[in-house]
C-alpha positions in Angstrom: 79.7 76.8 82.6 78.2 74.7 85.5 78.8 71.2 84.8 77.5 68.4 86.8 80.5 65.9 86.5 83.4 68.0 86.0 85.2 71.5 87.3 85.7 74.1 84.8 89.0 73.7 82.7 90.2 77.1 84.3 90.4 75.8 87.9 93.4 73.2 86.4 95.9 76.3 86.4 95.3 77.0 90.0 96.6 73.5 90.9 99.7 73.9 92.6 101.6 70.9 93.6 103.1 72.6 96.6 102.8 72.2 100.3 105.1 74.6 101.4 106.0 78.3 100.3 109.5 77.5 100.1 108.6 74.9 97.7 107.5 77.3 95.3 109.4 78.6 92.6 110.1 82.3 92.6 108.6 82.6 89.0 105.4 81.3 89.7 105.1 84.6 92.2 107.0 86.8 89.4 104.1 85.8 87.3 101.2 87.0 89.8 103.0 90.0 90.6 103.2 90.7 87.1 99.2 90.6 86.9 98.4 92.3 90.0 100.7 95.5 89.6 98.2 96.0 86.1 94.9 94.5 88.3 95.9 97.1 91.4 95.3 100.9 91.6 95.9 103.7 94.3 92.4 104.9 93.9 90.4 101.9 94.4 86.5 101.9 93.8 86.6 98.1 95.4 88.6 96.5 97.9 88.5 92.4 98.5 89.3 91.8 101.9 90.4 88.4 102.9 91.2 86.6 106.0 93.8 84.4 106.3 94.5 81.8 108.9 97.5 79.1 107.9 97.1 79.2 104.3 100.6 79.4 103.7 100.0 77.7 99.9 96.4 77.8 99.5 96.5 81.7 99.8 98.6 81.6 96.5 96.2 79.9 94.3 93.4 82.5 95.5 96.0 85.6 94.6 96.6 83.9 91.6 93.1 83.8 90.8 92.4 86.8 91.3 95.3 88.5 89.6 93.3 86.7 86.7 90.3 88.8 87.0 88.9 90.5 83.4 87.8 94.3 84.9 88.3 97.4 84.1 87.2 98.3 87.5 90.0 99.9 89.7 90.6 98.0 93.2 92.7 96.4 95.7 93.6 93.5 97.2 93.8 93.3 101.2 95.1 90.1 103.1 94.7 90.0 106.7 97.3 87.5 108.5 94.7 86.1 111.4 97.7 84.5 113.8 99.0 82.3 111.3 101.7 79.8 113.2 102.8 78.4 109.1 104.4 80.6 106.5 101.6 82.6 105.3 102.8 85.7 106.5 106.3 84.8 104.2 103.7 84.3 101.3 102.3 87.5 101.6 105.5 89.3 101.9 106.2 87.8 98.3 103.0 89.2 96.7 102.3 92.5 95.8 99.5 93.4 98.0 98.5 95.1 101.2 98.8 92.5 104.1 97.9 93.4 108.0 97.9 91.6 111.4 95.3 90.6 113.2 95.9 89.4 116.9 92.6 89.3 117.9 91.3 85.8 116.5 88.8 85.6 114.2 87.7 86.1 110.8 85.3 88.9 112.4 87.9 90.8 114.1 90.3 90.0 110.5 87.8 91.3 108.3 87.3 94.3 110.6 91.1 95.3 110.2 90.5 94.8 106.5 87.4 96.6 106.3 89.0 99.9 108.3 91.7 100.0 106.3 90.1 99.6 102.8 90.1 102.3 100.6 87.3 100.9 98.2 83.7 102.6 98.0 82.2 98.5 97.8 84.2 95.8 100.1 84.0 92.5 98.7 84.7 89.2 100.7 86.6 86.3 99.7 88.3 83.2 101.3 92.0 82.2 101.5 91.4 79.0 100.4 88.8 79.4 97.4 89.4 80.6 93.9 87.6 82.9 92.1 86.5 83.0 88.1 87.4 85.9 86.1 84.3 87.4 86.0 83.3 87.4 89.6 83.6 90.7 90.7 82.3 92.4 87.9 79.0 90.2 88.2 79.1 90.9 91.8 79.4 94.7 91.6 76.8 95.0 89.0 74.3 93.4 91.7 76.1 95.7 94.7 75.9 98.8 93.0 72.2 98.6 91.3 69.9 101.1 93.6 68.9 100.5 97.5 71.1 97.5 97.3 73.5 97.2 100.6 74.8 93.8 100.1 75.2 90.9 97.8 76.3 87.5 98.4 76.8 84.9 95.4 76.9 81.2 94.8 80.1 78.7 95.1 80.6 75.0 94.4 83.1 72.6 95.3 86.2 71.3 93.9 85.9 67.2 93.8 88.4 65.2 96.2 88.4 61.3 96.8 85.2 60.3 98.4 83.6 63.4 97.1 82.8 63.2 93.3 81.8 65.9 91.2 78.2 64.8 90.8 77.4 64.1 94.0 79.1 67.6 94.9 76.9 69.3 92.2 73.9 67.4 93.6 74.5 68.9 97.1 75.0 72.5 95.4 71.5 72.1 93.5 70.3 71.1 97.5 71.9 74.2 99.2 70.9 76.7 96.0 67.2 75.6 96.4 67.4 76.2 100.5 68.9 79.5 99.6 66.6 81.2 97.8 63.6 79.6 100.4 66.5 81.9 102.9 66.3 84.7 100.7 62.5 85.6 101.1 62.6 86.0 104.7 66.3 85.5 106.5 68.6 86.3 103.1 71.1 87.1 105.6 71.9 83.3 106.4 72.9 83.3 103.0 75.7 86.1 103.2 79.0 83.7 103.7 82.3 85.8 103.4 83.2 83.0 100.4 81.3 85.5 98.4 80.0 88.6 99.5 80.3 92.4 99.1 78.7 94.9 100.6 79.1 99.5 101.0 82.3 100.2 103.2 80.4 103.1 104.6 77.6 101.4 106.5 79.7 98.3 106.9 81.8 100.6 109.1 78.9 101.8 110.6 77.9 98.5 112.2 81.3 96.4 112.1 81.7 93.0 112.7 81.4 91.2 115.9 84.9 91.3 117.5 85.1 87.6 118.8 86.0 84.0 117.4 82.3 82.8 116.5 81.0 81.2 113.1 78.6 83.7 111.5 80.1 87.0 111.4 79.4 86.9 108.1 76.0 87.2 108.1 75.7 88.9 111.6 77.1 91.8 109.5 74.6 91.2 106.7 71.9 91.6 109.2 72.6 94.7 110.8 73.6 95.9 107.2 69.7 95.6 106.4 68.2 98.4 107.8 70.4 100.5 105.3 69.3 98.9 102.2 68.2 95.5 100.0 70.2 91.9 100.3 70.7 90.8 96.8 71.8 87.7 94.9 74.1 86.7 92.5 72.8 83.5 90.9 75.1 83.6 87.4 76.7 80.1 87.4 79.6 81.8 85.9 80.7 83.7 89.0 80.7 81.2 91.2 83.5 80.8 93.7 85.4 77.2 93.8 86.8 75.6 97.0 87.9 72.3 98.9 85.0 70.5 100.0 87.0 70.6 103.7 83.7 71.8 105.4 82.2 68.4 104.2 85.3 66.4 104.9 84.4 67.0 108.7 81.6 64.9 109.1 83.3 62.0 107.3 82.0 60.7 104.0 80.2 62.5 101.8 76.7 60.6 103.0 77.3 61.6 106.5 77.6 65.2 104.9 74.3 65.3 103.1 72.3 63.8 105.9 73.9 66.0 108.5 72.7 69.1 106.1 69.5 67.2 105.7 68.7 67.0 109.5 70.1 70.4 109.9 67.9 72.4 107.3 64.9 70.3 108.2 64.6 71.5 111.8 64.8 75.0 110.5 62.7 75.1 107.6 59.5 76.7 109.5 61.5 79.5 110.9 62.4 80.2 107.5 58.9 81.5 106.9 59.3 84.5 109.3 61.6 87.5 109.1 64.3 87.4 112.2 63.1 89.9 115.1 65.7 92.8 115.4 68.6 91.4 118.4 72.1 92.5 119.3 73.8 90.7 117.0 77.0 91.2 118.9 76.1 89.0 121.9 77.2 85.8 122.1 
C-alpha cells in the first residue's frame, strides 16, 4: 500500500546493517541462495538484468528482494560487475546467479552484456541499489506481454533518510507521477529509467544500447524500441520499486531538490506537447 508518511513494513527486512561483504554473515546468503535456486530456472521466459557499479552491500538487499518475488513465471537473474574497485564482485561470487564483466563503463555498455547474454523472451531492468516488492514482475509482465506492447516502465518511490522525510518524499513522487503521465502522451520514453523497466529481448537486440558512459541509455533504448511497438505504464502502487533518495542527496537538502526539479521540468514542459523527431540516438 502507498503510504504518505511511512515505507511499507516489507522494506524493514531488507535493512542490512552492514557496510562491508565481509561483514555479512554466511547465513544471511545461505538464506537467499535458498530462495533463488526455487525462484531460478534453465529455461527462462524473463531475464532481470542489472548493472552493478560498487554496490558491494547494497547489491545484497536487491538479490534478497528479489529472491522474494511471488511468481510462477520461470526466469533468471543476471548481474553485470561494471568496474567495480569494492567487493561487489566477492558478493556476486556468493550468490547463486549469473554475474559478467563489463570493462567498458557504463550502465549502457553493462546492460548490453546483460541483454546478449539473457536467455529470457522479456528483459526486465532493475537497479543495484533498489528493492523490489513481491509482486513487481508479475505486474510488470502482464503490461509487457499484453499485444503491440514493446516496453513498459513502472513507478518507484523513495526510502526516507535524515533530511528527507517520508512525506515530503511522497509529495515529490505525487510531483514526478503527475509529470509522467503529461511525458507519456507524447515523449513516454523520458519515462523509461532502468529502476523499472522491461522491454522484448528480440528487438532490444535489434537496436542495443548506446555503448558509452552517458545518463539516458535508458530511455535512448526506449526510443528506438518504439517503432516496434507501444510504451506502456505500470501505475499499480503495489509494484513500485524502493530506493535511497541518493539522486536527491546531490543537490543538498531536500528544498534544493524540489526546486532544482521544479526549474528543470518547467523549462521543458512545452516540448512535452510534441512527439521527439526521429535522431540517432547513439550520438553524443
Amino acid at each position: 500500500m502507498y503510504n504518505i508518511f511511512n515505507t511499507p513494513n516489507w522494506i524493514k527486512k531488507y535493512d542490512l546493517s552492514f557496510t562491508k561483504t565481509a561483514d555479512v554473515p554466511e547465513s544471511v546468503f545461505t538464506e537467499i541462495n535458498q530462495k533463488l535456486d526455487v525462484l531460478q530456472t534453465g529455461t527462462p521466459l524473463v531475464s532481470i538484468v542489472i548493472a552493478a557499479w560498487n554496490e558491494e552491500v547494497n547489491i545484497i538487499r536487491n538479490i534478497a528482494s528479489l529472491a522474494d518475488l511471488a511468481t510462477k513465471v520461470p526466469l533468471e537473474i543476471i548481474v553485470v560487475n561494471n568496474n567495480s574497485t569494492d567487493a561487489t564482485q566477492q558478493t556476486l561470487d556468493k550468490l547463486h546467479i549469473k554475474s559478467y564483466f563489463q570493462k567498458i563503463q557504463g550502465c549502457g555498455p553493462a546492460r548490453q552484456m546483460g541483454m546478449e547474454n539473457a536467455r529470457g523472451k522479456y528483459i526486465l531492468l532493475a537497479d543495484a541499489d533498489c528493492i523490489y516488492p513481491e509482486y513487481w514482475l508479475d505486474d510488470m509482465i502482464a503490461v509487457l506481454s499484453s499485444p503491440d506492447t514493446v516496453c513498459v516502465y513502472g513507478r518507484y518511490s523513495f526510502i526516507p533518510e535524515p533530511g528527507f522525510p517520508r512525506w515530503k518524499l511522497a509529495m515529490l513522487e505525487k510531483m514526478k507521477d503527475a509529470i509522467a503521465a503529461l511525458r507519456h502522451v507524447k515523449r513516454p520514453y523520458l519515462n523509461a529509467f532502468g529502476i523499472s523497466m522491461g522491454y522484448i529481448r528480440e528487438y532490444g537486440m535489434k537496436v542495443g544500447y548506446v555503448m558509452v558512459n552517458v545518463r539516458g541509455e535508458d530511455g535512448r533504448l526506449c526510443f528506438d524500441l518504439m517503432q516496434f511497438g507501444k510504451v506502456r505504464q505500470l501505475k499499480r502502487n503495489r509494484s513500485r520499486a524502493w530506493t535511497a533518495p541518493r539522486t536527491l542527496q546531490r543537490d543538498g537538502s531536500f528544498g534544493q531538490a524540489l526546486l532544482s526539479r521544479i526549474s528543470i521540468e518547467s523549462k521543458k514542459l512545452l516540448s512535452l506537447l510534441t512527439p521527439h523527431k526521429p535522431h540517432d540516438t547513439k550520438k553524443i
